[in-house]
C-alpha positions in Angstrom: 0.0 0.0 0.0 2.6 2.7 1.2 4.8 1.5 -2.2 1.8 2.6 -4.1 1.6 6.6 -2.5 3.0 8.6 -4.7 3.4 11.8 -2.9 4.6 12.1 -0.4 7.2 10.2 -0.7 7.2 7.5 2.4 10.3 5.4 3.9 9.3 2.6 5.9 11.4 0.6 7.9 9.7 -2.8 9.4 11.1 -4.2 12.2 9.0 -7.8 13.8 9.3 -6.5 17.7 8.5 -3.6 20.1 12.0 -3.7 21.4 13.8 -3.7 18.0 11.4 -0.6 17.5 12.0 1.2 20.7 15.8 0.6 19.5 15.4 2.3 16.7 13.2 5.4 17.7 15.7 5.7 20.6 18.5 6.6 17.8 16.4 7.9 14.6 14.2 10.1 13.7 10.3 9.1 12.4 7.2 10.6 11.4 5.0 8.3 12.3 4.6 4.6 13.8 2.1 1.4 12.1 1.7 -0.9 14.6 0.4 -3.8 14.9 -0.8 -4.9 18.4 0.4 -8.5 18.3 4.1 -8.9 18.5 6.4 -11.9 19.7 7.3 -10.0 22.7 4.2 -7.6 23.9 0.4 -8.3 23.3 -2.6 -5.1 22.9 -2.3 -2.4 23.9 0.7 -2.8 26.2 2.3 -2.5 23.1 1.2 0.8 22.3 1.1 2.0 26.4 5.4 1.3 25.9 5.6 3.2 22.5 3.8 6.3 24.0 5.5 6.1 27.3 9.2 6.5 25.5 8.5 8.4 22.6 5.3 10.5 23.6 5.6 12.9 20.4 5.3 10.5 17.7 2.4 9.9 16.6 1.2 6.3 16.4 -1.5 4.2 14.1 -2.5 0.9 15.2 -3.1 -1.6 12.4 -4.5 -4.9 13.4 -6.3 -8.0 11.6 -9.1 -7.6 14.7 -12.4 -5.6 14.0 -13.0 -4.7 18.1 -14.9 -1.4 18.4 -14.5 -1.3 22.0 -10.9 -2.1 22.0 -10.6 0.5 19.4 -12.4 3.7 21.2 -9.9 2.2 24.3 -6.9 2.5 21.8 -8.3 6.4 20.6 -9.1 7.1 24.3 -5.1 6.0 25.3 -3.8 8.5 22.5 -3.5 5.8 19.3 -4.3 8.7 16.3 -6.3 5.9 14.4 -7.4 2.4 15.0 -7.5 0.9 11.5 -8.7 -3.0 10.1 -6.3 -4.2 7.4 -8.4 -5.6 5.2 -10.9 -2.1 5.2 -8.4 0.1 4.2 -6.4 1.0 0.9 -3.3 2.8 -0.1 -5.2 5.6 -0.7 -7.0 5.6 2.6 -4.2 4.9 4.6 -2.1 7.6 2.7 -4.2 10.3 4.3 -4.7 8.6 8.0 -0.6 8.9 8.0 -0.8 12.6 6.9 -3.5 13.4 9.1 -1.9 12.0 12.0 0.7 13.7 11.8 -0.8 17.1 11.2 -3.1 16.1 14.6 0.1 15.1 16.8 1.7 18.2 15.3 -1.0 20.6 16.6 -1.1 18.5 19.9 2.3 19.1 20.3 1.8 22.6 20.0 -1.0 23.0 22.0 1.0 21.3 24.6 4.0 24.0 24.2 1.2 27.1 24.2 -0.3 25.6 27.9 3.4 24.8 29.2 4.1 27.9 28.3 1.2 30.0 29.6 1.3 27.4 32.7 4.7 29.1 33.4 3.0 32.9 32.8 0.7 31.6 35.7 3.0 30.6 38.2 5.6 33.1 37.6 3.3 36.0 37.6 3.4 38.9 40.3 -0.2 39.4 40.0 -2.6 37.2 41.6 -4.8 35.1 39.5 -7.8 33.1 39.8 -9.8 31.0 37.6 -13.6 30.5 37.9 -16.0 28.5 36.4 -17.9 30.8 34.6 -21.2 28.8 34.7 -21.2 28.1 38.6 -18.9 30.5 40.0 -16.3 27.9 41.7 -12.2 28.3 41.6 -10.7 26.2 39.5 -7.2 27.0 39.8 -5.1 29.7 42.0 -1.4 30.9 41.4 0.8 31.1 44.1 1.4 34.9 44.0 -2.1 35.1 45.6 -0.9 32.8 47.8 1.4 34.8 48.8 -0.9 38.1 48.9 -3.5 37.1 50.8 -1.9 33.9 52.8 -4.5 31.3 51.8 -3.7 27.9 50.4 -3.8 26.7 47.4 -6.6 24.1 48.8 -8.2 26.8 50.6 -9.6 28.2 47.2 -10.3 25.2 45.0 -13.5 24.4 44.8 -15.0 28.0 47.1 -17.2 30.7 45.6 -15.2 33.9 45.7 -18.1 35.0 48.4 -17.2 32.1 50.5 -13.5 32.7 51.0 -12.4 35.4 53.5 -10.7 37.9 51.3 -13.9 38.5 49.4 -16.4 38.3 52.5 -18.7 40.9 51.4 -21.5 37.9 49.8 -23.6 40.0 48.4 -21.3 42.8 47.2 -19.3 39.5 45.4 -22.5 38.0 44.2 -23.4 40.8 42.3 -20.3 41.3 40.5 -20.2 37.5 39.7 -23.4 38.2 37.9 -22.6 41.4 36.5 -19.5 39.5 34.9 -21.5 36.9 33.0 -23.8 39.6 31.6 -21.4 41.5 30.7 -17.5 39.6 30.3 -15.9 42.4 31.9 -15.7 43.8 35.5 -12.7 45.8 37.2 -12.2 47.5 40.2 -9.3 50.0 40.4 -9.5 50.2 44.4 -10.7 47.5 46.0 -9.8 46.6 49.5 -9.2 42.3 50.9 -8.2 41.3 53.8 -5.8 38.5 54.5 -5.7 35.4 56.5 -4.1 37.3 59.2 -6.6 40.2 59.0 -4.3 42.8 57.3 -5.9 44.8 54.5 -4.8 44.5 50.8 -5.4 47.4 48.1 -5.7 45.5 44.6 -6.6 46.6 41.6 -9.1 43.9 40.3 -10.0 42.9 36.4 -11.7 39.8 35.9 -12.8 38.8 32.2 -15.0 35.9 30.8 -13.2 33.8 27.9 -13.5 30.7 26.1 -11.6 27.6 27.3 -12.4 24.4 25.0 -16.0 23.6 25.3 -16.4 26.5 28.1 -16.4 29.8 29.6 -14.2 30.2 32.6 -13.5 33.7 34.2 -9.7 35.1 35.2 -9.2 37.4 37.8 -6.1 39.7 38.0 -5.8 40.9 41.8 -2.6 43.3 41.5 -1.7 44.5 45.0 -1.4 49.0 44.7 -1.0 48.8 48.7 2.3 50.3 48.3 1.4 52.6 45.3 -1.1 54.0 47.8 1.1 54.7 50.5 3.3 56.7 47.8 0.2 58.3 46.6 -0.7 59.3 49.9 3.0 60.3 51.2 3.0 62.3 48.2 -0.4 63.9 48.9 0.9 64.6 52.0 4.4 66.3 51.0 1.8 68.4 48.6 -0.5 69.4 51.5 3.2 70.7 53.4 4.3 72.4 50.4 1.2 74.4 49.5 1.2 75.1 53.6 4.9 76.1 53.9 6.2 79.5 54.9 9.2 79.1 52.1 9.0 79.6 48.5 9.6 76.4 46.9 10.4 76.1 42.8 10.3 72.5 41.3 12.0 71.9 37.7 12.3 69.0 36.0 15.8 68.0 34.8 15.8 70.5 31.7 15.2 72.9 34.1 11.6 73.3 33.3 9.5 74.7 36.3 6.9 72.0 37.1 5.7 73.2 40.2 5.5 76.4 42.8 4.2 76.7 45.5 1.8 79.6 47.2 4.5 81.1 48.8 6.2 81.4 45.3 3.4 83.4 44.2 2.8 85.8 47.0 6.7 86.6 46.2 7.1 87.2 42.7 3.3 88.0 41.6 3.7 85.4 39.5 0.9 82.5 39.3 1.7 79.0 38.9 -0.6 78.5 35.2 1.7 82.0 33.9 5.2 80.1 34.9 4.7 76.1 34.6 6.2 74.9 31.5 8.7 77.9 31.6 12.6 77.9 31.8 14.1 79.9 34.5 17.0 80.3 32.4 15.1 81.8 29.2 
């Protein structure tokens, strides 16, 4: 069958046992693997379990004499690409079960790299993030930043309502913005103050967004802690309040020397207001 595909072209190699096979994937590369599941030295799907378990990338067909449905779903179920009856299929047929094989294991394979990948966004992150079931409002998965934020454990949130955990205790405050967020997909809260396991209060900034995941709508939540862009904020307001209050003339520039601030004082001084001098070079 394979001698009869014309593009593209195929080079088998045919080997009578699993280990001769392992042998050889352990030192070459392949596209694909046909196997059949009775061999002089493993028996169903054994024989396939030991082909996945040491070479998980490559994709494998099964080809076998024996019409079992059930023992085919088993094999699809297990990873096999495609359980196929010798004497049902053709060059033709087989031809494009190879190819499409490969394109499927290829686009597993990179489905696999894109959730490694975001898996490591997750736990690396220095937000907190949570991941609801969009549908019944349950955590699904926590990262540990928020462990870290609010000192709850990772078991502590699987499986809660955010209005059933302590951070978010306000029930009916978290119930309506659970509902708000599956009318809508959206909900953020640039201020919002938690409290943590020990009874200290957070500041977080808090977005939460409904998305697609497979066959189902889950909801992230971002909780980025502004508790110490707050106190800066509020030192700041503070130095501001003691400037505007202060008996001294004070002249802020940025570092072309442009005047970015003065003060009351300034103005009693020179008669000049602050709108007639910001923006303007001292040196001009």
């Amino acid at each position: 069958w394979l001698a009869e595909v014309k593009s593209p072209a195929i080079e088998v190699m045919g080997v009578e046992r699993l280990a001769q096979a392992l042998a050889h994937l352990g030192k070459e590369r392949f596209d694909v693997v046909l196997c059949d599941l009775a061999l002089p030295d493993s028996q169903g799907l054994d024989t396939f379990r030991k082909l996945h378990e040491a070479h998980p990338k490559i994709p494998v067909l099964v080809l076998t004499d024996l019409e079992d449905e059930e023992l085919g779903s088993q094999a699809i179920r297990e990873g096999v690409q495609d359980f196929l009856v010798k004497d049902k299929i053709n060059s033709g047929t087989l031809a494009r079960t190879i190819r499409h094989a490969i394109e499927r294991k290829g686009l597993e394979q990179r489905l696999i790299a894109s959730e490694m990948s975001y898996r490591r966004l997750f736990e690396s992150a220095h937000d907190g993030i949570l991941i609801l079931d969009a549908d019944t409002g349950k955590i699904t998965d926590a990262n540990p930043y928020l462990e870290k934020l609010l000192g709850y454990t990772y078991t502590e949130f699987i499986g809660k309502r955010l209005w059933e955990i302590g951070p978010f205790r306000d029930k009916a405050a978290s119930q309506v913005a659970f509902r708000i967020l599956q009318e809508k997909g959206h909900i953020r809260y640039d201020d919002l103050p938690l409290m943590t396991i020990d009874g200290k209060r957070a500041d977080v900034e808090f977005i939460s967004n409904v998305y697609v995941a497979g066959d189902k709508q889950v909801i992230q939540c971002n909780i980025r802690d502004i508790t110490e862009r707050k106190q800066a904020e509020e030192q700041l307001r503070k130095l501001s309040q003691a400037a505007e209050q202060s008996p001294i003339s004070i002249l802020i520039t940025d570092r072309s020397g442009n005047i970015e601030y003065v003060n009351r004082r300034f103005e009693q001084l020179t008669g000049y207001t602050r709108e007639e001098i910001q923006g303007k070079n001292p040196r001009f």
